[in-house]
N, C-alpha and C positions, 0 to 999 in steps of 0.2 A: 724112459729106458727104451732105447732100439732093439728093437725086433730084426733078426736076418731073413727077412723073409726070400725067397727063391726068386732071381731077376726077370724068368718068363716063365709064368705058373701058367698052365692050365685050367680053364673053368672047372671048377667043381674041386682045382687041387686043393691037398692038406698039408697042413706045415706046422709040426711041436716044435715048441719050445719053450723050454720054465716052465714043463706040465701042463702046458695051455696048447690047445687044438686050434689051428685057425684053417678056416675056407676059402676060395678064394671064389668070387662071385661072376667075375668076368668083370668087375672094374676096382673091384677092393675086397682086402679080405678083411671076415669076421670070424671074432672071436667065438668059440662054441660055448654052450651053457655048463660052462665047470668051475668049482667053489673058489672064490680068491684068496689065497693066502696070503700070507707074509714074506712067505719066499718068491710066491709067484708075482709080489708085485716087486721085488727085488731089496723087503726087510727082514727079510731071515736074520740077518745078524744080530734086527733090534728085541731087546728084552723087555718084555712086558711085564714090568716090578707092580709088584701091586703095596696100593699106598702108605699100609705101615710097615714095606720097607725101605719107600724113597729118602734117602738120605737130605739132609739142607745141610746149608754152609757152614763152616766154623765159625762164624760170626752171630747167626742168628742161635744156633746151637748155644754158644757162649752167654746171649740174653736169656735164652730160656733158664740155662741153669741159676742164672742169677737172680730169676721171678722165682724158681722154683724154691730157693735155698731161702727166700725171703718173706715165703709167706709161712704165716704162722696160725696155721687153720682154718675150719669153717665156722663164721658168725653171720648171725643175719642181721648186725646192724653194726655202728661204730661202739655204741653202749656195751653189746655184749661183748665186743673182742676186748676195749678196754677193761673188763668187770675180769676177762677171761686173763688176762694179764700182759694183754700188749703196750706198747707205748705210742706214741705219737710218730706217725712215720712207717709207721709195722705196715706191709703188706696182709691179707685176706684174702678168704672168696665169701665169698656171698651170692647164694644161688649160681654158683658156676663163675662169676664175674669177679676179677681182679680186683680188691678195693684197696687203697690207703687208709687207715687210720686217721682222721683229721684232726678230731677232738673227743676229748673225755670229757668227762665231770667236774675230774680235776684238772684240765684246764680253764686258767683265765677262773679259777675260783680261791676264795675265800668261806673255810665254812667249820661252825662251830657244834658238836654234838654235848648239847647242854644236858646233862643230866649222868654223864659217862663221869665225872668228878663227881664226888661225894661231896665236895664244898671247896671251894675258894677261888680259882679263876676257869676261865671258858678256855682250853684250848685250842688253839685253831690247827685242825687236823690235816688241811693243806699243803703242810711243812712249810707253810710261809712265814712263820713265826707274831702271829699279828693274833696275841692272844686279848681275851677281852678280860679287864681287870674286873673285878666282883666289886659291887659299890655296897655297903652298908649289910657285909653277909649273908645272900640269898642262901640258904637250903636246898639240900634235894631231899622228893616227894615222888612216891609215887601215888597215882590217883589216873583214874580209867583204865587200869592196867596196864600203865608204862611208868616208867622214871623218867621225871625233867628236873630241872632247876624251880622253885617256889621264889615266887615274888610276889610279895604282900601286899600289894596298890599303895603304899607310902613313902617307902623309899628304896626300895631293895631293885639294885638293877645292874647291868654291867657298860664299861663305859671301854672301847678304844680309841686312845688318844694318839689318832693318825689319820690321816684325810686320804684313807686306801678305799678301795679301790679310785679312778677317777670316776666320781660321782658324775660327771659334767657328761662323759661319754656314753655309751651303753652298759646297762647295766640290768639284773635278774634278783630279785631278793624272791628264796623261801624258809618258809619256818616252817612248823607246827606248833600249834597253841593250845590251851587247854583257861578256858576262863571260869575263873568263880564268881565274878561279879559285872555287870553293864551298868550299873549308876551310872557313871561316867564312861569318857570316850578311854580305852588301853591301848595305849602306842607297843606297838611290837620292835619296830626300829625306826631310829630318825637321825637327823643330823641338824645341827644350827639350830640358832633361836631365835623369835619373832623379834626379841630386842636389839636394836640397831637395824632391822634389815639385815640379819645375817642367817637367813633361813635356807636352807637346800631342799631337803626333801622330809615331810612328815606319812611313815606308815601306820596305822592305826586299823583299829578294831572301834565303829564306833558303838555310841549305849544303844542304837536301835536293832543290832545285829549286822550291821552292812562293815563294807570292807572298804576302807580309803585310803588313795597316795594322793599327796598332795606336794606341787612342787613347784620353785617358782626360779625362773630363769636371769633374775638380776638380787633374788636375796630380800623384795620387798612382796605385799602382798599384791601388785598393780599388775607382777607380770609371772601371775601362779595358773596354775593349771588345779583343778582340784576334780580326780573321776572315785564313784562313790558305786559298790554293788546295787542290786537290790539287796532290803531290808531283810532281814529275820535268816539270814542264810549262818549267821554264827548266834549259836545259842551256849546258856552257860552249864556247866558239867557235863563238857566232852570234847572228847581231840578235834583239831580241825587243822588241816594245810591251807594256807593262806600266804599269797605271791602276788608280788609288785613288779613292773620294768618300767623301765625307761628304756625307748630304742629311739638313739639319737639316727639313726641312716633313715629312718622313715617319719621321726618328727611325731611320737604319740607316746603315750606311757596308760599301763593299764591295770587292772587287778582280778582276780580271782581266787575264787576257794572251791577248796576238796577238790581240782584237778577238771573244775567247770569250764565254762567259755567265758572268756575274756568280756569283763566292761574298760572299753578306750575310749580316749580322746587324743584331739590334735595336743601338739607342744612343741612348740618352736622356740629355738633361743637356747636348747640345753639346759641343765643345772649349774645353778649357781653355785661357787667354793666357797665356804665359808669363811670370814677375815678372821674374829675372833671365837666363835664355836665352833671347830671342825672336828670335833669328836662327834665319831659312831656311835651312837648308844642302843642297847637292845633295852626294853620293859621304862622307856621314862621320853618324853615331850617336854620337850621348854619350849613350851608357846606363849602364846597370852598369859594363861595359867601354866605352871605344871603337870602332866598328868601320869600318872603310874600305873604300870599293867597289876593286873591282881589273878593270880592264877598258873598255872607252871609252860615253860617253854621245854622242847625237847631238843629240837634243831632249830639251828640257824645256819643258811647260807646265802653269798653271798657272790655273782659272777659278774666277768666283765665283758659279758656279750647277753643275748636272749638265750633263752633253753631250747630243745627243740620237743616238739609234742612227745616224744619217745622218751626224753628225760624228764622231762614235767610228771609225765606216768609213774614211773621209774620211782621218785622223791616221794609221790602220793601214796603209791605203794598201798592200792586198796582202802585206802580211807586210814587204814592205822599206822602210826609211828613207829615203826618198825628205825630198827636201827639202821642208818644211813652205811654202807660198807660199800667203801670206793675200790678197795683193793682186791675182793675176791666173787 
């Protein structure tokens, strides 16, 4: 901004302008010591808005209202917003931070609350329709105060006749179990049988207390994987949570109880589909021998991916069987 200063000033002359005093030195003049404004430096006109009431664009304005209309409260995980009634997709915050919705429970599951029927088939509460038919009239019992389904170690078991989920991919089994007896090994879920080579995967409860997946990625025993807990961690007269996977992205399958740490191993090659036995079954093994669970189940599920520690918790639910509720 120019200054009109005066064309032959005077040593010592002075010259205002814009409320500013200037001197004139005998070869240039200086400014005197007085406060700069806005007008004096020639922004009088500019307004100094302070920042909650700077306006932004219709454009970004139009995004916000669209995050804002979108979310659907505070959770602090994906678990709770689904439980709180979101779906898949739902926006969140989460400590301050925008989240999507990824995954519930109910997705990518399959999963049965044995013991919600008084008697006759397993409903799969999923709404995928892939109920487990009741083989030879299991009962409901209650015992350690919960109700399951009772299955006698002979022949009482339930069977689905469908080769769901793809066993071959990733996959999450949990239960809750409740045993009366370890004579023998109690298969909790399996598929296929050792005859022919048309084995996929055997879970069990064995008689020492430990917990086994066993699984073989061409259907014969040459190319099985077999990981076994330690011993004495399932004893008989009381609940227990017991969980198998298979994670085909990382090539391992594992097990644990009551919501412990993982016993894995490598496994490469996948699970094998079964030719002639591709039935699920919960409480019954066609191996070598047959073998029958004896004791009551309460839940079974069933996904088609791993869990993640927060859901794993979640299902454990403090050690007791509390009823599984996906919806609230």
């Amino acid at each position: 901004m120019a200054i009109n200063f005066p064309a032959s000033p005077s040593t010592n002359g002075t010259h205002t302008e814009n409320a500013i005093t200037w001197i004139f030195n005998g070869t240039s003049w200086d400014a005197q010591d007085v406060p700069v404004t806005a007008a004096s430096i020639g922004l009088g006109s500019v307004d100094n808005t302070s920042d909650a009431s700077k306006p932004v664009s219709t454009a970004t304005q139009a995004a916000l209202d669209d995050k804002q209309g979108a979310t659907e409260g505070s959770y602090n995980s994906d678990l709770e917003a689904a439980q709180g009634g979101l779906s898949l997709g739902d926006t969140y915050t989460s400590n301050g931070v925008l989240r999507v919705l990824e995954k519930s429970l109910t997705d990518d599951a399959f999963f049965w609350l044995l013991g919600d029927e008084a008697s006759g088939n397993a409903i799969d509460s999923s709404d995928n329709s892939r109920d487990f038919v009741a083989q030879n009239a299991p009962t409901t019992t209650t015992t350690g105060g919960f109700t399951g389904r009772s299955l006698d170690g002979v022949d009482q078991h339930f069977r689905l006749s469908s080769n769901i989920p793809n066993t071959s991919a990733s996959w999450h089994i949990a239960a809750h179990v409740y045993v009366d007896s370890l004579s023998v090994d109690r298969p909790v879920m399996c598929q296929g049988t050792s005859t022919g080579n048309d084995r996929a995967f055997f879970f069990r409860v064995e008689s020492t207390g430990a917990l086994t997946i066993h699984v073989s990625s061409d259907g014969t025993n040459t190319a099985q994987t077999v990981v076994t807990s330690p011993s004495g961690l399932i004893g008989t007269g009381g609940w227990h949570y017991v969980e198998a996977y298979h994670d085909a992205t990382n090539s391992e399958v594992g097990v644990a109880v009551d919501g412990g740490l993982w016993t894995f191993a490598a496994h490469t090659g996948g699970i094998f589909q079964p030719v002639t036995q591709d039935d699920i079954e919960v409480g019954i093994q066609r191996f070598t021998n047959v073998l029958d669970f004896d004791g009551a189940i309460r839940h079974v599920g069933m996904w088609n991916r791993r869990l993640t520690p927060e859901e794993r918790q979640y299902l454990y639910n403090t050690g007791t069987p509390k009823p599984w509720d996906f919806t609230t």
